[in-house]
Backbone as a chain_set.jsonl record, in Angstrom:
{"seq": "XXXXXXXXXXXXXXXXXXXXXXXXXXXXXXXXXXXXXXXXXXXXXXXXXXXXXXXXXXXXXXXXXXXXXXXXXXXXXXXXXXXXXXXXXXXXXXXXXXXXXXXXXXXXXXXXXXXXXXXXXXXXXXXXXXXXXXXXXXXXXXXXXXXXXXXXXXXXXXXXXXXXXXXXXXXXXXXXXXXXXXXXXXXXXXXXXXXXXXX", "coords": {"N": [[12.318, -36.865, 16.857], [14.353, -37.168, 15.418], [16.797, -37.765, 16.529], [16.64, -40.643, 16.759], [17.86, -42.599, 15.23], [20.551, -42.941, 15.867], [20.594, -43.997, 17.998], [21.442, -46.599, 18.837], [24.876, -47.286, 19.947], [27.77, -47.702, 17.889], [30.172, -50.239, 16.189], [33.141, -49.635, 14.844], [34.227, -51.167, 12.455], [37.852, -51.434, 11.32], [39.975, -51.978, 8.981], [41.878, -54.891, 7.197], [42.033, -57.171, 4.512], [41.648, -59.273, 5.74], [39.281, -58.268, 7.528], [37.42, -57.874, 5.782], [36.417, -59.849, 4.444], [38.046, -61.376, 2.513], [37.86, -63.18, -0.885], [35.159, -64.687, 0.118], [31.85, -64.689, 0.776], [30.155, -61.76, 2.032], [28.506, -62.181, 4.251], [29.558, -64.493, 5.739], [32.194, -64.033, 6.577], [34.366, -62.782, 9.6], [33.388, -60.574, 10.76], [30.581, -59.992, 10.268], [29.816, -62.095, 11.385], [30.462, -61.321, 14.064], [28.236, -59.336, 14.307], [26.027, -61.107, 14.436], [26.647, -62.407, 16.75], [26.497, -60.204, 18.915], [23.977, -59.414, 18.982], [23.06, -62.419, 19.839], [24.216, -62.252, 22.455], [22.873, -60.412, 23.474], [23.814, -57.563, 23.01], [23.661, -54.477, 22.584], [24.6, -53.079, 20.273], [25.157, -51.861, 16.681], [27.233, -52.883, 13.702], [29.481, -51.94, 11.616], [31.19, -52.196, 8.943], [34.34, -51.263, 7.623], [36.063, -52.147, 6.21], [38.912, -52.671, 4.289], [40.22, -54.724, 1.41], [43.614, -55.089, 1.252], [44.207, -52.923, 2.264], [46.479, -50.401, 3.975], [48.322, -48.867, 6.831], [48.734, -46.476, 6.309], [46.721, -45.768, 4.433], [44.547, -46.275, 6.085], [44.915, -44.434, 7.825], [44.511, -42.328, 6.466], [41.967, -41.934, 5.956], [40.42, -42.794, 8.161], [39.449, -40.259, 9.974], [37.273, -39.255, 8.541], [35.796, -41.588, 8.625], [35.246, -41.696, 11.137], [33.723, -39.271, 11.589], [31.041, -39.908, 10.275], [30.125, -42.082, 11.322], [30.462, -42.081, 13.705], [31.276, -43.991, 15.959], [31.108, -45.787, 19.342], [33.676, -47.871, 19.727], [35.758, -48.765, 18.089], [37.819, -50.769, 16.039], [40.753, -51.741, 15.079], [42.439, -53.011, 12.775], [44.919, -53.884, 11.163], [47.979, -53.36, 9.617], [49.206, -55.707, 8.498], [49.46, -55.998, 5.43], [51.229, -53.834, 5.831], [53.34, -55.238, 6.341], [54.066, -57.471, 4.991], [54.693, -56.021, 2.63], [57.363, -55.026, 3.902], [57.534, -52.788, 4.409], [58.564, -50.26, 6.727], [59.223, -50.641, 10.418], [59.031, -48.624, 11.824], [57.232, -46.626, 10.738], [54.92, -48.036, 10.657], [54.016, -47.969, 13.202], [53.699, -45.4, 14.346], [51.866, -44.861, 12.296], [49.599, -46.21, 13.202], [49.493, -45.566, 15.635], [48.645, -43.179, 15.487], [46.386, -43.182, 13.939], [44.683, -44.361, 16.568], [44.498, -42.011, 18.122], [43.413, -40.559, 16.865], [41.04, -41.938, 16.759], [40.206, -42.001, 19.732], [39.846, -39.438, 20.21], [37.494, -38.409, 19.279], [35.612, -39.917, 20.961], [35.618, -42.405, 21.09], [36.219, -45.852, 22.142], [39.258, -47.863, 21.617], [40.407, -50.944, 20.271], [43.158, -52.765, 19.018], [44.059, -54.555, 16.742], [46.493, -57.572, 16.344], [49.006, -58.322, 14.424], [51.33, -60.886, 12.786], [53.999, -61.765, 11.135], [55.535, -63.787, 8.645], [58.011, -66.386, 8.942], [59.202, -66.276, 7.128], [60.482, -63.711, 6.417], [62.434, -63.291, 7.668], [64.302, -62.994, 10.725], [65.293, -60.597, 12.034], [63.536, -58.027, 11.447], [60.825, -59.591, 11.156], [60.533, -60.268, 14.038], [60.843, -57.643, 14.941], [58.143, -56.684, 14.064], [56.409, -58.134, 14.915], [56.77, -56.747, 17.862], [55.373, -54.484, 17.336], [52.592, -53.936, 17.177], [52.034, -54.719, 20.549], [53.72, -52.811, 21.595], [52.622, -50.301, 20.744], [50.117, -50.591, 21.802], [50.371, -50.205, 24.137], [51.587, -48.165, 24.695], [49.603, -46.451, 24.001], [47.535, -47.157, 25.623], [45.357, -48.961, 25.184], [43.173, -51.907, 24.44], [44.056, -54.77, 23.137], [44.265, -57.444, 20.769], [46.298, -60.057, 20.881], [47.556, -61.434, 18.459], [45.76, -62.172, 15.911], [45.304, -64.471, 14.104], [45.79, -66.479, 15.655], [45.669, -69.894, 15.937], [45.111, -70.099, 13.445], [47.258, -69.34, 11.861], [49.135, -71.653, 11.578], [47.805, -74.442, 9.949], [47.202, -75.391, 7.234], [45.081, -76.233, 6.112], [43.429, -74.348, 6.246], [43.149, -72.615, 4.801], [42.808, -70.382, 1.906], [42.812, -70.898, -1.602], [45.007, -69.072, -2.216], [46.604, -69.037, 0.352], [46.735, -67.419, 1.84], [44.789, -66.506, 2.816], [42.217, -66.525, 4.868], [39.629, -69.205, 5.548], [36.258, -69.947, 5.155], [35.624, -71.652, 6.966], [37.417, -70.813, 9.084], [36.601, -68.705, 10.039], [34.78, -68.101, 12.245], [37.182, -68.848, 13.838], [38.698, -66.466, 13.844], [37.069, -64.679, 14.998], [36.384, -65.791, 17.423], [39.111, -65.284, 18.569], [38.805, -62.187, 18.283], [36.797, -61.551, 19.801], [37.344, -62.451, 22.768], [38.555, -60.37, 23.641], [37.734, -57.964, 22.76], [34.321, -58.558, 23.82], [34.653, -58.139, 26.707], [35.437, -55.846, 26.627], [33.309, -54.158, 25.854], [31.271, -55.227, 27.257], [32.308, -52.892, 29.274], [32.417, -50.663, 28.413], [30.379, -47.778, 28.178], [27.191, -47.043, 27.813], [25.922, -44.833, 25.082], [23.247, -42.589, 26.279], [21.196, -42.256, 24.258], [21.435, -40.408, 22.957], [21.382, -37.669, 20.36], [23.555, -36.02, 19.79]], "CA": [[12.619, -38.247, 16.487], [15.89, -37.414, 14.233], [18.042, -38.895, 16.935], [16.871, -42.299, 16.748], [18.448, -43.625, 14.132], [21.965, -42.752, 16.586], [20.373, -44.295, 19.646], [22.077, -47.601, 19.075], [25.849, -47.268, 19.611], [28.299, -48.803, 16.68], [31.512, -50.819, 16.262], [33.575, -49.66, 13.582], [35.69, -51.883, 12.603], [38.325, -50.906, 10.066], [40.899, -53.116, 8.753], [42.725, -54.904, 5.502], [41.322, -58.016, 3.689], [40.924, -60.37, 7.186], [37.95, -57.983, 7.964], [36.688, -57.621, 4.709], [36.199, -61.415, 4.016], [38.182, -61.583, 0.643], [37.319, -64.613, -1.517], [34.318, -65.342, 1.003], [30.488, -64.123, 0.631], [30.428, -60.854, 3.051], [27.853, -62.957, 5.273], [30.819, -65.214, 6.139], [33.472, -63.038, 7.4], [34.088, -62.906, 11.173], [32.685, -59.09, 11.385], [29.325, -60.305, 10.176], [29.582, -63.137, 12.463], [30.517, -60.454, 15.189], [27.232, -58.785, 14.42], [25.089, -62.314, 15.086], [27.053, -62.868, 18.115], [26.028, -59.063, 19.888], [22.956, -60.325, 18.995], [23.177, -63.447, 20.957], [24.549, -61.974, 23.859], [21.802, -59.544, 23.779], [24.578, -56.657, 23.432], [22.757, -53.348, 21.662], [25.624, -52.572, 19.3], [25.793, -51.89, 15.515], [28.644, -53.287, 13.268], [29.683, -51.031, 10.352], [32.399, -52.647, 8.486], [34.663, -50.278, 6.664], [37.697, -52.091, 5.95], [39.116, -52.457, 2.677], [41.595, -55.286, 0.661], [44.767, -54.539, 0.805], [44.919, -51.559, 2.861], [47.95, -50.093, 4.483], [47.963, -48.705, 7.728], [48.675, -45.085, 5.91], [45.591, -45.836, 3.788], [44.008, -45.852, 7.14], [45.083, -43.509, 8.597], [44.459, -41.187, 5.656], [40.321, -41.929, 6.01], [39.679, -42.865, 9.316], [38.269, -39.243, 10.432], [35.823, -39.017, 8.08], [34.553, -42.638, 8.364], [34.443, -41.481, 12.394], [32.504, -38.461, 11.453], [30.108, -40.234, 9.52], [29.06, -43.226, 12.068], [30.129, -41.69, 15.55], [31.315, -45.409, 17.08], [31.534, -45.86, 20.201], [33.904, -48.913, 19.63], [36.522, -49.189, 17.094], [38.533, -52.279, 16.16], [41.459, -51.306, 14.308], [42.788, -54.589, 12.375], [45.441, -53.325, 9.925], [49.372, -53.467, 9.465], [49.851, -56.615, 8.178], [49.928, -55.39, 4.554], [52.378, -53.066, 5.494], [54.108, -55.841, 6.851], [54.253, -57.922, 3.72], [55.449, -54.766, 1.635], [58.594, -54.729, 4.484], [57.903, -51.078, 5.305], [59.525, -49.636, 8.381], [58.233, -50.323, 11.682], [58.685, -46.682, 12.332], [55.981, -45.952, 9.991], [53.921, -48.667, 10.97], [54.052, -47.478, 14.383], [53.312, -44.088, 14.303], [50.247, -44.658, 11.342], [48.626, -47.067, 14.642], [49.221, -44.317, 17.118], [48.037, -41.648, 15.213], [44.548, -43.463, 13.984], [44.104, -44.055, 17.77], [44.565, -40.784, 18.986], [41.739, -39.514, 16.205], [39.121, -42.342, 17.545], [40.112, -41.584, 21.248], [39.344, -37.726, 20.291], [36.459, -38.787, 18.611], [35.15, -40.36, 21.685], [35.441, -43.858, 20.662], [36.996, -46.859, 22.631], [40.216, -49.073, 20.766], [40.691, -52.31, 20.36], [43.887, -53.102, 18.395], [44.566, -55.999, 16.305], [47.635, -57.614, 16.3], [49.687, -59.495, 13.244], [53.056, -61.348, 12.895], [54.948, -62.07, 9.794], [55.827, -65.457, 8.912], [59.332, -66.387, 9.404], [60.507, -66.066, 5.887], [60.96, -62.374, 6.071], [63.981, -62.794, 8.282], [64.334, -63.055, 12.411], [65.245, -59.064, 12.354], [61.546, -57.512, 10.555], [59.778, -60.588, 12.131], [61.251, -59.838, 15.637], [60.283, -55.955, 14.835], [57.505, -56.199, 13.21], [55.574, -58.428, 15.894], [56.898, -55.849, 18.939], [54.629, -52.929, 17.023], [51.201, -54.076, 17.987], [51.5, -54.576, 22.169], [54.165, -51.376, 22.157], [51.283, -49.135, 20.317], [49.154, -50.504, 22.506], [50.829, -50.463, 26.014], [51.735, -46.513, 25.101], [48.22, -45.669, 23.788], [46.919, -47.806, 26.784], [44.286, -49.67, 24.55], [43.172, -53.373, 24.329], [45.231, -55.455, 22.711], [44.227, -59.206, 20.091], [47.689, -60.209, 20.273], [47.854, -61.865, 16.786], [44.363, -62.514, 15.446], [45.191, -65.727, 13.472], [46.117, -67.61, 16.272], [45.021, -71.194, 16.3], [45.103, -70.756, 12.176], [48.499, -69.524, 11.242], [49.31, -73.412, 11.288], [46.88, -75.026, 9.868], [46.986, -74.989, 6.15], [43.671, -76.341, 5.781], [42.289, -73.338, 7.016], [43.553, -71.152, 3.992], [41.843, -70.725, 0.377], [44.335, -71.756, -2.726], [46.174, -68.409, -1.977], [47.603, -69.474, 1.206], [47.224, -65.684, 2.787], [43.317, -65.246, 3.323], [41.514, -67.796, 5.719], [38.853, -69.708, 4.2], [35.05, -69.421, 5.536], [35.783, -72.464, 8.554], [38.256, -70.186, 9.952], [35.874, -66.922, 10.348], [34.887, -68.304, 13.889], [37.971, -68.817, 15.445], [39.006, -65.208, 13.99], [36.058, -63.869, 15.729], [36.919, -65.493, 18.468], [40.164, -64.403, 19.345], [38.709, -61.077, 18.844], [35.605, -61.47, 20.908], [38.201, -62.741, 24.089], [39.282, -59.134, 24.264], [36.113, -57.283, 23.009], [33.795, -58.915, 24.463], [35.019, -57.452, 28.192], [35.538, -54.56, 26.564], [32.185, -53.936, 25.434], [30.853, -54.938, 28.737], [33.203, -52.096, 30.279], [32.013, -49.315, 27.658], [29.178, -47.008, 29.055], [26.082, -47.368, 26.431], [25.182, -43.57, 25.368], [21.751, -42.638, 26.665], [19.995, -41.806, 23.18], [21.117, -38.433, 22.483], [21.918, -37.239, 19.136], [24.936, -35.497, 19.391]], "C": [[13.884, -38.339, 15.635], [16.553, -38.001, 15.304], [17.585, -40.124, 17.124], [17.234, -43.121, 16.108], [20.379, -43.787, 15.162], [22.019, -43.274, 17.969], [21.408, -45.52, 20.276], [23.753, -47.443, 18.911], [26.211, -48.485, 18.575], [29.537, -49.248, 16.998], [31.923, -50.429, 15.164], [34.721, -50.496, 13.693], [36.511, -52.164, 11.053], [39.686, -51.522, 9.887], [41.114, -53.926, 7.484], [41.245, -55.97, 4.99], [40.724, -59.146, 4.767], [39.879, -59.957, 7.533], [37.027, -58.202, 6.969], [36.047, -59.025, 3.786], [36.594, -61.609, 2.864], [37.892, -63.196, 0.558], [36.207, -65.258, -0.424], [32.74, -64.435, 0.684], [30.637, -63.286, 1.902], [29.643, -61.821, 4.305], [28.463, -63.927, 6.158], [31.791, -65.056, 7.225], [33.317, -63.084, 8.828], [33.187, -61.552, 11.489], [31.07, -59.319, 10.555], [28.967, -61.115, 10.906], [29.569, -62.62, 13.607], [28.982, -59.925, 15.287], [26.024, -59.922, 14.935], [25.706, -62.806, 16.5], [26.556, -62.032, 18.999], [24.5, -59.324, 19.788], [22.58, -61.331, 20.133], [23.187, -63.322, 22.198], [23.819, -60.701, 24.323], [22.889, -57.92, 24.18], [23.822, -55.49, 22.526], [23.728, -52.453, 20.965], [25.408, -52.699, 17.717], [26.929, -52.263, 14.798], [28.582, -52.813, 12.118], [30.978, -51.306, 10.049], [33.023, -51.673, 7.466], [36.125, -51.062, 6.18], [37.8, -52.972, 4.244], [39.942, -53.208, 1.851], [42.305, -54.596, 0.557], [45.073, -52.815, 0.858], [45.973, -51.455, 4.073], [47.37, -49.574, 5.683], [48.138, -47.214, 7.368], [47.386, -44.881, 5.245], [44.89, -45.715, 5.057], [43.975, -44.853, 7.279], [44.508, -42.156, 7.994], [42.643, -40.911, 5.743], [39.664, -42.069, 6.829], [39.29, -41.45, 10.173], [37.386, -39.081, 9.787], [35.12, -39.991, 8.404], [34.289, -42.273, 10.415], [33.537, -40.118, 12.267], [31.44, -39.115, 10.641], [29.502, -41.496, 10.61], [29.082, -43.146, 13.525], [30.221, -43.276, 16.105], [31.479, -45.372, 18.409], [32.721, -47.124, 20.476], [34.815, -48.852, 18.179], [37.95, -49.815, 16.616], [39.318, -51.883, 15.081], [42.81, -52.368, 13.57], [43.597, -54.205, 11.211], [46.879, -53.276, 10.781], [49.929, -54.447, 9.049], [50.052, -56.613, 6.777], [51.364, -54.199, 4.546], [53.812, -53.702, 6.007], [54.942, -56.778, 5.412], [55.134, -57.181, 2.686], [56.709, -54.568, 2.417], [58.451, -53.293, 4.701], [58.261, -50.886, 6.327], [58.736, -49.731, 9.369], [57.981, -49.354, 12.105], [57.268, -45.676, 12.283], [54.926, -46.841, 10.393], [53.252, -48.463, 12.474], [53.304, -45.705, 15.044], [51.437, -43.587, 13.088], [49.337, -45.245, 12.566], [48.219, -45.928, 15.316], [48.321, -42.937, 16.624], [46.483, -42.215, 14.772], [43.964, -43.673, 15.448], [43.868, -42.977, 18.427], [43.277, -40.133, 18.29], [40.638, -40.265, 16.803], [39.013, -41.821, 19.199], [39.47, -40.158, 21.325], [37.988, -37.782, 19.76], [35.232, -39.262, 19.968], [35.149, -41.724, 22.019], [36.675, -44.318, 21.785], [37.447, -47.688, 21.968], [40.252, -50.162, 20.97], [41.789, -52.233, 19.035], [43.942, -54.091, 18.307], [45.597, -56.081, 15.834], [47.557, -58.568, 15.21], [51.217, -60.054, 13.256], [52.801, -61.436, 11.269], [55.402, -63.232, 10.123], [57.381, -65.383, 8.599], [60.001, -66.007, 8.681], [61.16, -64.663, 5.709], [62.291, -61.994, 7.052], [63.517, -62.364, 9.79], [64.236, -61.006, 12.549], [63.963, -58.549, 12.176], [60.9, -58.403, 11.218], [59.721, -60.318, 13.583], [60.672, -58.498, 15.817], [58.831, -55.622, 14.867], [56.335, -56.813, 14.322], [55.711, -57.852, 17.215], [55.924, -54.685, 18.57], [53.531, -52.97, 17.387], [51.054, -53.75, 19.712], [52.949, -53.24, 22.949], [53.101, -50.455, 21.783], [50.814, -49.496, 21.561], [49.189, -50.413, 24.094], [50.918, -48.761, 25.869], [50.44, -46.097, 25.088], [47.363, -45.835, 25.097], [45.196, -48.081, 26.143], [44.29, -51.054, 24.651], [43.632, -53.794, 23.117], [44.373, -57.122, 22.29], [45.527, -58.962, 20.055], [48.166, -60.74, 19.228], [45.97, -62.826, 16.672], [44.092, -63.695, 14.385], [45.673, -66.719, 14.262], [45.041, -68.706, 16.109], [44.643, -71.497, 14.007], [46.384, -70.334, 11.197], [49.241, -70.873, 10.88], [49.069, -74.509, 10.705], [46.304, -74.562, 8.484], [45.84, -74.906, 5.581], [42.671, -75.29, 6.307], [42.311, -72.114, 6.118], [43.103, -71.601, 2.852], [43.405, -71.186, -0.379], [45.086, -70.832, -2.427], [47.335, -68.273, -1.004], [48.024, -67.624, 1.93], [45.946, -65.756, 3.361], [42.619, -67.107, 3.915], [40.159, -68.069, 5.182], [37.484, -69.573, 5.65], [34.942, -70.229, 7.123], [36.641, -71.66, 9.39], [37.94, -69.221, 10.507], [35.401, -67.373, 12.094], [35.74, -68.2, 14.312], [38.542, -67.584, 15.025], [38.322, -64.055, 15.303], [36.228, -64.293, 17.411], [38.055, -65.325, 19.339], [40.095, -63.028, 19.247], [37.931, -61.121, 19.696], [36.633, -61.637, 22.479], [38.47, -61.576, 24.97], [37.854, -58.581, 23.936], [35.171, -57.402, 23.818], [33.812, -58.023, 26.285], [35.045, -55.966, 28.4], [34.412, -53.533, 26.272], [31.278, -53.707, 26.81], [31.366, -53.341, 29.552], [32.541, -50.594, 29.777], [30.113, -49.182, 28.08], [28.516, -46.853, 27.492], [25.46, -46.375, 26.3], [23.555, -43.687, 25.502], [20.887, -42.506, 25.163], [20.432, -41.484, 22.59], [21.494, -38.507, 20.793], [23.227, -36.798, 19.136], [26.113, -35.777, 20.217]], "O": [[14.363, -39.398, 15.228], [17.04, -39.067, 14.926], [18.335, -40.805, 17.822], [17.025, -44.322, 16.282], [21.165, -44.714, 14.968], [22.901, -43.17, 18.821], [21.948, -45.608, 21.379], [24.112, -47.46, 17.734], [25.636, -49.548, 18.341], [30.095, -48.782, 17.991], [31.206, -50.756, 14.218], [35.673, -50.601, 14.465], [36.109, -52.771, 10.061], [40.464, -51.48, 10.839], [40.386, -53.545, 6.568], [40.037, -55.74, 5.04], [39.647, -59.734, 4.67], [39.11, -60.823, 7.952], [35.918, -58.676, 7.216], [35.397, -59.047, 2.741], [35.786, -61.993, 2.018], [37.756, -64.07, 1.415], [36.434, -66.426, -0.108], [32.929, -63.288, 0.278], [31.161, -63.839, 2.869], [30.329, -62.126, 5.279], [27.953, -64.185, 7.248], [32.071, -65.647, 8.268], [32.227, -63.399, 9.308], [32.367, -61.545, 12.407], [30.55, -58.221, 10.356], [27.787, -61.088, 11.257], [28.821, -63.146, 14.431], [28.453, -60.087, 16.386], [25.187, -59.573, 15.767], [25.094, -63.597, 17.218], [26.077, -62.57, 19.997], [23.917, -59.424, 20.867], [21.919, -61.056, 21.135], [22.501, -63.943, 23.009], [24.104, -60.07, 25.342], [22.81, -57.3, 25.24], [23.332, -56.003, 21.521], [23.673, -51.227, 21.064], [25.497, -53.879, 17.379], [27.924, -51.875, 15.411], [27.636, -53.177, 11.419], [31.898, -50.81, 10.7], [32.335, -51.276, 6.526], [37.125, -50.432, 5.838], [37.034, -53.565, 3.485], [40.703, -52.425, 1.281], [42.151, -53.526, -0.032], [45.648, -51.966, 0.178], [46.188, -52.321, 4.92], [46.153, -49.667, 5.837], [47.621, -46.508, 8.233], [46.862, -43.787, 5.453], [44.482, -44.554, 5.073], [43.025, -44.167, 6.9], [44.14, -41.177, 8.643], [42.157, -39.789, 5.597], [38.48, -41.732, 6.792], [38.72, -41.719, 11.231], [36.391, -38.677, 10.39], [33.915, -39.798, 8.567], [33.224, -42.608, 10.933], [32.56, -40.062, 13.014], [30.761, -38.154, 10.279], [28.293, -41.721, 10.556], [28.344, -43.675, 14.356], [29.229, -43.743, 16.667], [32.387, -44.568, 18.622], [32.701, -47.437, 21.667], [34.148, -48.933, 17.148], [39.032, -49.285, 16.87], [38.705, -51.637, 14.042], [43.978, -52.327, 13.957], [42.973, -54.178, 10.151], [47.029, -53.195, 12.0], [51.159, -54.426, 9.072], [51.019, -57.34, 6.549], [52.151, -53.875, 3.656], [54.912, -53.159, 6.103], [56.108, -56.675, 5.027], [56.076, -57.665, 2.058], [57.474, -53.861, 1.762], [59.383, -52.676, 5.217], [58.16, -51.906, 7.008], [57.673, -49.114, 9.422], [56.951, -49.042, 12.702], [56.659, -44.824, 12.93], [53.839, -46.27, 10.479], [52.101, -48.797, 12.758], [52.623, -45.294, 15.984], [50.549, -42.735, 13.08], [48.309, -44.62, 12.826], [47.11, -45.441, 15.533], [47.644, -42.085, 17.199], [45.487, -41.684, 15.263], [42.835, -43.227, 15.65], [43.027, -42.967, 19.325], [42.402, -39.45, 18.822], [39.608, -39.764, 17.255], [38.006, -41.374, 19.747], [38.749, -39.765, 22.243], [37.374, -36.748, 20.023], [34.058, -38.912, 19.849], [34.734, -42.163, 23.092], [37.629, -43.656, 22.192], [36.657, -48.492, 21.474], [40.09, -50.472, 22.15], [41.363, -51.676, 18.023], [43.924, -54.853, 19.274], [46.038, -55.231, 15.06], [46.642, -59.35, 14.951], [52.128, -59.449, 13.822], [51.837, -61.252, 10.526], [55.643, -63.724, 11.225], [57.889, -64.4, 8.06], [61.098, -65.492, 8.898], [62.158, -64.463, 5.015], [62.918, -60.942, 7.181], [62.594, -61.585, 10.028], [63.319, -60.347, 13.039], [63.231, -58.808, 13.131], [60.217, -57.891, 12.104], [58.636, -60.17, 14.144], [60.028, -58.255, 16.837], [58.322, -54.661, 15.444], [55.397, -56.069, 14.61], [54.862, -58.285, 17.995], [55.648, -53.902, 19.479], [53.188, -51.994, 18.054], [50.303, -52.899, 20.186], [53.133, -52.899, 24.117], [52.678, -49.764, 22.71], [51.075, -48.732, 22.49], [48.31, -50.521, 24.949], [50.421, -48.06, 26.751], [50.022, -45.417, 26.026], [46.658, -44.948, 25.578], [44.16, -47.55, 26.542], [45.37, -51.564, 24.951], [43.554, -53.093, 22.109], [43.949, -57.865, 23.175], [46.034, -58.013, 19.457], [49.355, -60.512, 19.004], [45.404, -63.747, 17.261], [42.988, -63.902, 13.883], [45.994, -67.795, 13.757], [43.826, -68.509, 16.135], [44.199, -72.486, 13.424], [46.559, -70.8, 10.071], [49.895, -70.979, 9.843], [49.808, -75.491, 10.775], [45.384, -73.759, 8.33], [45.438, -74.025, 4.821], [41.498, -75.397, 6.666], [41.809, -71.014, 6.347], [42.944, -72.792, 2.584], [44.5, -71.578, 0.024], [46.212, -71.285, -2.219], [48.447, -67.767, -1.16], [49.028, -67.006, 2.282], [45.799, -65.132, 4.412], [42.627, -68.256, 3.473], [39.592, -67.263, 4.444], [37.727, -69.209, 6.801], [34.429, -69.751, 8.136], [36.533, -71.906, 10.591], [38.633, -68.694, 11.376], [35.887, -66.736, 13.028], [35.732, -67.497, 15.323], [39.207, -67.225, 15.997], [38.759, -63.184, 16.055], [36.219, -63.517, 18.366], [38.014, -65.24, 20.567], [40.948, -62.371, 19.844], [38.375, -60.606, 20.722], [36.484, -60.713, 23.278], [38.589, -61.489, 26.193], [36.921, -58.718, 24.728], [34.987, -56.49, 24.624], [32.848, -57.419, 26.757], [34.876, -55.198, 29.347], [34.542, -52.317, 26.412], [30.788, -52.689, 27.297], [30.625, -52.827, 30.391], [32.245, -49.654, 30.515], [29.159, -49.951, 28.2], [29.073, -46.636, 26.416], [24.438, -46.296, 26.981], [22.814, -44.546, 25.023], [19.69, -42.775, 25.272], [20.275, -41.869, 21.432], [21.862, -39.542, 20.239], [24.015, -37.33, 18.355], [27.218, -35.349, 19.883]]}, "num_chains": 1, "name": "protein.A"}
């Protein structure tokens, strides 16, 4: 009976302060709302949220094998770079921290889902122009699924942001969830549901 606690595959999904519901009760957040939706749709997935305020995509990168040795996902949603977007770091680096956390879940066994971010205009046409090409090049080389910017429908729409005017306020956790679900969702369907086993 020790492998039944591993019977149910998981989603990890690891990512800055948009996953992590800042200024919002965790129950809120879209990746708790993700978990009542697999639910719904009668999907037999776990959701193990690991992501962290105001992490970098090197901060990633630096922890994501242990947190895949520790929950074995079959499924992991990798929602991070837009802090390192903010800070103006190099697409170079932002590029290469993506590719390389995919290559550990792919070895891992796990299936990607990348989430995409833009930068808002003020940081200048060049870095903005750059900085929104790094998501669907990672993901066209890695050959992973692709949210092409995961605040669509609330980048616009001030009333959708707390007083800080960065972090989307608790009405907005649906339509996060569902511009990820659009792509998950299919992708979930597509992923083969391990038989049981333990290891």
């Amino acid at each position: 009976m020790a492998g039944v606690a591993r019977a149910t595959p998981g989603i990890l999904v690891f990512g800055d302060s948009l996953s992590a519901a800042y200024g919002l009760a965790q129950a809120r957040g879209w990746v708790a709302l993700l978990g009542e939706r697999l639910k719904r749709e009668r999907l037999d997935y776990n959701v193990v949220n690991a992501s962290i305020s105001g992490e970098t995509t090197r901060g990633g990168r630096s922890r994501l094998r242990q947190a895949l040795e520790q929950h074995r996902p079959a499924v992991v949603i990798i929602e991070l770079g837009g802090n390192d977007g903010l800070r103006g770091l190099p697409v170079t680096e932002i590029k290469e921290n993506l590719a390389a956390m995919i290559d550990a879940a792919q070895q891992a066994g796990a299936r990607v889902l990348l989430v995409g971010m833009r930068m808002p205009p003020n940081y200048g046409p060049d870095y903005t122009q750059a900085f929104g090409r790094v998501f669907p090049e990672v993901a066209r080389r890695k050959r992973v699924a692709l949210v092409p910017f995961i605040m669509k429908g609330i980048a616009d729409r001030p009333d959708l942001f707390q007083d800080d005017r960065i972090h989307p306020t608790a009405e907005a956790q649906p339509i996060l969830l569902d511009n990820v679900w659009a792509v998950l969702g299919p992708l979930l369907q597509r992923t083969k549901i391990p038989s049981g086993n333990a290891s």
